[in-house]
N, CA, C and O of each residue as an XYZ file, in Angstrom:
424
protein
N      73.912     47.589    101.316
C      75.278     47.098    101.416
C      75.633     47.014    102.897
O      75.370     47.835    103.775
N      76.374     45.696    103.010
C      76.521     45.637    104.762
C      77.784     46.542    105.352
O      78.803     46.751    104.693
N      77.595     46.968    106.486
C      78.267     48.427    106.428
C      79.770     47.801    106.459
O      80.619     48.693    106.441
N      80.272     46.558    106.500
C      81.589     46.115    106.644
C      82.277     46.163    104.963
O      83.460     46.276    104.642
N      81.392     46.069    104.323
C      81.822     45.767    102.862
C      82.001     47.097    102.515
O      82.900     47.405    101.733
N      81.150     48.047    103.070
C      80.939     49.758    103.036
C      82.342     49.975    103.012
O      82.942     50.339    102.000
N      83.032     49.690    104.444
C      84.012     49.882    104.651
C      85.164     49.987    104.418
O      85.878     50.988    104.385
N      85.432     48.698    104.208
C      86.716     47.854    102.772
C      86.166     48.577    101.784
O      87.142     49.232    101.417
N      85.291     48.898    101.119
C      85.396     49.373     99.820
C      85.980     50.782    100.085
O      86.890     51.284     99.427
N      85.216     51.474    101.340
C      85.281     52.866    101.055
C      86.931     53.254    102.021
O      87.288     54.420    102.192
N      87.666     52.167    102.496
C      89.614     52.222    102.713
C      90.197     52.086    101.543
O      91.275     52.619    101.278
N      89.498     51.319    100.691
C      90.463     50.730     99.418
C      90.512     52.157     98.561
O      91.571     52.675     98.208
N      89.024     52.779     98.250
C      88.814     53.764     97.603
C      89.602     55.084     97.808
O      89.994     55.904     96.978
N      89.787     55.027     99.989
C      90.923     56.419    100.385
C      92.330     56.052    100.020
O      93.226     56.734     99.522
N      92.290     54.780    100.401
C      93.785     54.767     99.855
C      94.130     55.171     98.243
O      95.030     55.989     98.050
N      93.531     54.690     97.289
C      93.785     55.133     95.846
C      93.316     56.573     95.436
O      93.503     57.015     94.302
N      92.704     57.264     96.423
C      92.794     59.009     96.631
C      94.518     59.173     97.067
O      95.452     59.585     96.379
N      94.499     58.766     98.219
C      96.030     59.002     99.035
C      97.257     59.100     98.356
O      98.180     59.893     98.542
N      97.096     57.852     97.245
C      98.228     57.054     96.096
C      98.272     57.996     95.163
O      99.264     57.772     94.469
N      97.729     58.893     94.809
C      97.131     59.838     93.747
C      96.674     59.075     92.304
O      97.101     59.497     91.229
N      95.826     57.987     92.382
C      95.908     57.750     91.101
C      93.934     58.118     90.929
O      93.183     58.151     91.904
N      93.424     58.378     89.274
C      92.928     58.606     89.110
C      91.476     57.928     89.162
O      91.059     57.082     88.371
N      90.695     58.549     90.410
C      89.156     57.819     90.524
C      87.960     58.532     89.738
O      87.776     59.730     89.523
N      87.284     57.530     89.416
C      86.096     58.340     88.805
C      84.857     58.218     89.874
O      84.204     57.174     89.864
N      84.654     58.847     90.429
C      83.311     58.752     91.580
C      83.225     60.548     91.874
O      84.106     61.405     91.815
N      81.504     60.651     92.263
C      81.476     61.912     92.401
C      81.367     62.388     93.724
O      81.388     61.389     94.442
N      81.288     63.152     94.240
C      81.541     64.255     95.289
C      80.156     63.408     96.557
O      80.045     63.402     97.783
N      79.565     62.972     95.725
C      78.464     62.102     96.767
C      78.843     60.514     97.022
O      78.744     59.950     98.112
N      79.243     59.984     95.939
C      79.704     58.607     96.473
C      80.437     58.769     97.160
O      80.272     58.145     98.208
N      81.783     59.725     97.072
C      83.112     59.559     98.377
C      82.604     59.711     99.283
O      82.993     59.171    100.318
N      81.367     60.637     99.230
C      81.230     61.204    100.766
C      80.295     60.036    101.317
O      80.184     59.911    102.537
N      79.626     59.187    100.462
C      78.872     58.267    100.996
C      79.689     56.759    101.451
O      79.210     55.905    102.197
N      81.015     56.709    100.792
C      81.810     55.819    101.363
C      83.071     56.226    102.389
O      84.079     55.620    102.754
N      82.456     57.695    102.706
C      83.818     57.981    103.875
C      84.569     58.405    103.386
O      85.555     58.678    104.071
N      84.604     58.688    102.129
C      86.268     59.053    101.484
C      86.227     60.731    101.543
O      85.267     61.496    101.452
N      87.436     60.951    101.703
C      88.062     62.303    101.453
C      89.139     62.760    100.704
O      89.957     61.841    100.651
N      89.522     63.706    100.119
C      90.252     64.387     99.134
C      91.594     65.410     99.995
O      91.654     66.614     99.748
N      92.066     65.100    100.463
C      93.060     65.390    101.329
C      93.504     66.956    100.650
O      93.713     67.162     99.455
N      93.590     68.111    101.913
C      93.792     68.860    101.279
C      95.300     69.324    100.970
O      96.230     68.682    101.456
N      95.517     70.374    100.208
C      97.104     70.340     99.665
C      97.538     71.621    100.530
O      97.194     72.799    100.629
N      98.539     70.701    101.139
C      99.526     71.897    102.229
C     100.290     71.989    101.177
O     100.129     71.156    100.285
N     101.474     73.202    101.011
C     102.606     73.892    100.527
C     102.982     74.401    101.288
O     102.090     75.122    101.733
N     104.162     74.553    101.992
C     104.646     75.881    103.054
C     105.581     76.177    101.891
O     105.929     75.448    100.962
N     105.979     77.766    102.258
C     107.007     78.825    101.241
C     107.885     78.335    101.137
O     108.461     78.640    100.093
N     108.826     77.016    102.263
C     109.620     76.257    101.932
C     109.726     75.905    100.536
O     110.456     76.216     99.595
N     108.249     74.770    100.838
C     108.231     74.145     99.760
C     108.520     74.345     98.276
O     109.121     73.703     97.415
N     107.785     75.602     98.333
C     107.432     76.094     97.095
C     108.655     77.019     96.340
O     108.863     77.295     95.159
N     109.172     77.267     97.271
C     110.807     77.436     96.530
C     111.571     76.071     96.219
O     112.199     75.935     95.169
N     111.489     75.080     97.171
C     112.082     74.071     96.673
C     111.689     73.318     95.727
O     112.338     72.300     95.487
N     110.614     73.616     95.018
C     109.914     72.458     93.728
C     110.510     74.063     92.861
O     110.803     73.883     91.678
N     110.625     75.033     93.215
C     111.238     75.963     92.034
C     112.610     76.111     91.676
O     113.138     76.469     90.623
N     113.247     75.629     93.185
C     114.546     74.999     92.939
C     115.190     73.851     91.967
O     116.170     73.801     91.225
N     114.115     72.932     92.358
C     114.658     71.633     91.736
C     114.904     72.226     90.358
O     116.013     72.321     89.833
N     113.510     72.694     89.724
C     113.180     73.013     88.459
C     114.550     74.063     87.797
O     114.673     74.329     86.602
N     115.393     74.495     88.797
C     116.555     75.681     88.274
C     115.612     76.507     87.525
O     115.505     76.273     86.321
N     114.910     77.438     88.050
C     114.066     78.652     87.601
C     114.480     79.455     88.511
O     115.022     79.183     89.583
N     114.181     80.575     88.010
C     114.072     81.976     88.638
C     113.006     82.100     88.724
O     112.236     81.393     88.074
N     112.592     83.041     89.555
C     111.028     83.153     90.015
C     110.523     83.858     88.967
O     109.368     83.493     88.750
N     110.920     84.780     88.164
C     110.304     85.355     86.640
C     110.110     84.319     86.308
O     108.927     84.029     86.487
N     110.883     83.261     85.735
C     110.385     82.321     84.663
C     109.170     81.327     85.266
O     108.125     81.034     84.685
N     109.648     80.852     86.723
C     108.546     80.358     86.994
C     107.416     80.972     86.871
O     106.524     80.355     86.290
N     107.271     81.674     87.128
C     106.146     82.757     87.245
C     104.724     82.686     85.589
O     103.567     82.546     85.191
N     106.502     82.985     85.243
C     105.389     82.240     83.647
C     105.013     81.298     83.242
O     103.978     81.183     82.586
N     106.088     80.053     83.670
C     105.506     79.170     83.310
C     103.938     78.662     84.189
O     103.006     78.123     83.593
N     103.934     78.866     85.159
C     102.433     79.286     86.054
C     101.370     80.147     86.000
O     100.296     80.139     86.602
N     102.064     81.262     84.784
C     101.315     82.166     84.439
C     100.648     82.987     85.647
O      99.445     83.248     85.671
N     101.309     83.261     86.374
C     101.105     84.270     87.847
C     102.099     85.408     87.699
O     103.027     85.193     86.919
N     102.072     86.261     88.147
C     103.190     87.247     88.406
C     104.292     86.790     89.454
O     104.380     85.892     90.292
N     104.910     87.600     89.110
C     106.073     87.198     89.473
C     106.432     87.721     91.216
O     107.186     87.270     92.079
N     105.351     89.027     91.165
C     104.857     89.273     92.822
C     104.082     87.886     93.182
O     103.929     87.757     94.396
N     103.816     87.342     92.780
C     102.947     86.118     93.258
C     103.931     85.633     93.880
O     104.162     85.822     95.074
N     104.650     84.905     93.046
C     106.141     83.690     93.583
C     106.111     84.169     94.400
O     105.441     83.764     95.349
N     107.114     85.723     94.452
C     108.243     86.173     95.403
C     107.024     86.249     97.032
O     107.544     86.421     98.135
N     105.722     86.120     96.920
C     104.811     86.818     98.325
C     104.587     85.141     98.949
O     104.583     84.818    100.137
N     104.386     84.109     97.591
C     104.501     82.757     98.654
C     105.596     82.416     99.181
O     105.631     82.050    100.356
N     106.642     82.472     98.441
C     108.083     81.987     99.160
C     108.488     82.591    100.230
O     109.344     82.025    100.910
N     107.878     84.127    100.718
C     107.900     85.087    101.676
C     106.807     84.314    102.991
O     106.993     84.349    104.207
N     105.642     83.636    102.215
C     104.781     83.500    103.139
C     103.690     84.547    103.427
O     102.810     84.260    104.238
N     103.694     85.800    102.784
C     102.812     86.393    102.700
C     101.899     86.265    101.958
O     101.356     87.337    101.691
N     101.294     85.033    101.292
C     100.435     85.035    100.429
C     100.532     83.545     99.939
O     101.695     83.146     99.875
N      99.405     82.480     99.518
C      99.099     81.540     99.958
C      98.707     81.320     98.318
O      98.044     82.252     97.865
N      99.010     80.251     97.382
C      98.499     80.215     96.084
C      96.835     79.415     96.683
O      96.558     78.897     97.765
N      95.941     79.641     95.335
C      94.813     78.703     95.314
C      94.521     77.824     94.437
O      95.322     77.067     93.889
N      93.741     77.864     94.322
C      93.130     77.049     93.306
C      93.886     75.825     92.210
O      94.662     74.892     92.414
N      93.618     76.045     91.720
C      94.438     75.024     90.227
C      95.836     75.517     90.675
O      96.466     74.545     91.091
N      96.452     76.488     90.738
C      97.940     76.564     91.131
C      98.215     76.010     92.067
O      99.323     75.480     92.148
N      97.163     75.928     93.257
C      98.064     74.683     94.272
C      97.931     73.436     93.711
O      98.535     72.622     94.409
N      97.466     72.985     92.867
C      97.034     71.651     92.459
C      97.988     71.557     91.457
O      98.280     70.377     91.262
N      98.541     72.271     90.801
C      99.938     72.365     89.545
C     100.799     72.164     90.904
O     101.315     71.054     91.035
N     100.953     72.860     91.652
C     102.233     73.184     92.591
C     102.730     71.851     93.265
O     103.801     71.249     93.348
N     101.028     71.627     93.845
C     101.450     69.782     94.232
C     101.724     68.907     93.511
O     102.082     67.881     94.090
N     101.697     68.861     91.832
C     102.110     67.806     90.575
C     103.331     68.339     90.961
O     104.050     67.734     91.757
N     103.643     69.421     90.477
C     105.274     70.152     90.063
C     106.125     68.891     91.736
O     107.027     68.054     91.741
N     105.360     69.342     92.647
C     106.351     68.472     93.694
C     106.925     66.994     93.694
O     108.029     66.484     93.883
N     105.345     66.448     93.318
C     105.712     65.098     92.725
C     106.548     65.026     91.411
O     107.675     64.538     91.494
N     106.172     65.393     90.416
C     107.186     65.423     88.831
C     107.507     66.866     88.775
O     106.719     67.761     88.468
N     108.700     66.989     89.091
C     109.077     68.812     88.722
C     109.416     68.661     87.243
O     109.518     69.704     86.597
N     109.579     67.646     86.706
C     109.637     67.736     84.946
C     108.372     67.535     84.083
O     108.346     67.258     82.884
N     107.309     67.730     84.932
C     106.378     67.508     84.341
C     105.591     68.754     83.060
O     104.809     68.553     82.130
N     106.236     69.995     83.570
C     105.908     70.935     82.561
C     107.147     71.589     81.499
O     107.140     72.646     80.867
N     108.211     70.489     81.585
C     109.619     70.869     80.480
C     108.919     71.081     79.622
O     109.072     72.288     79.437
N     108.005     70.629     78.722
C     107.534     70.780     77.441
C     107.235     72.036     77.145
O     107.355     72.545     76.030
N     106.799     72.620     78.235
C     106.644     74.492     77.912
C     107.920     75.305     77.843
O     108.175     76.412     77.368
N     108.830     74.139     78.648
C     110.061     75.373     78.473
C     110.687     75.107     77.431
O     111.752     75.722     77.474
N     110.563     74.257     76.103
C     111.268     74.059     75.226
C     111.216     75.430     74.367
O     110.357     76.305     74.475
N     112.440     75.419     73.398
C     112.373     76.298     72.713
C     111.831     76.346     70.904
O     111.817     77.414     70.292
């Protein structure tokens, strides 16, 4: 493949990473077209304010995240940094904070 076509394919491909919509390619094609997976900042700001929007208390959030509730209260402090799949919920919750109402129904 001529490395210009490489190219255009592998901008078109970061941008629809960037856009968040869903690619199917594996961990070797991105890396073979340049692409990257941008990683997910949260500052304690943040993360009170997507718990804000939501009108939770940090107990309830807590559950609905299924973390303790020392969890919340140590990121919003900044002493403590979520990982994994919870930053990856945390960054949906920012984009759609109604995205997990369905758990809070009664």
């Amino acid at each position: 493949m001529r490395d210009s076509i490489k190219n255009a394919i592998g901008e078109t491909v970061q941008d629809l990473v960037n856009s968040g919509v869903n690619v199917s390619f594996t961990k070797r094609e991105l890396d073979s077209l340049g692409v990257t997976v941008p990683k997910i900042q949260l500052t304690p700001e943040q993360i009170k304010k997507i718990r804000q929007q939501m009108n939770l208390s940090q107990t309830v959030f807590s559950k609905l995240l299924n973390v303790s509730a020392s969890s919340i209260r140590q990121w919003e402090q900044g002493k403590r940094k979520p990982s994994g799949s919870t930053k990856v919920l945390l960054e949906l919750l920012k984009r759609s904070p109604n995205i997990l109402d369905y758990r809070l129904s009664a």
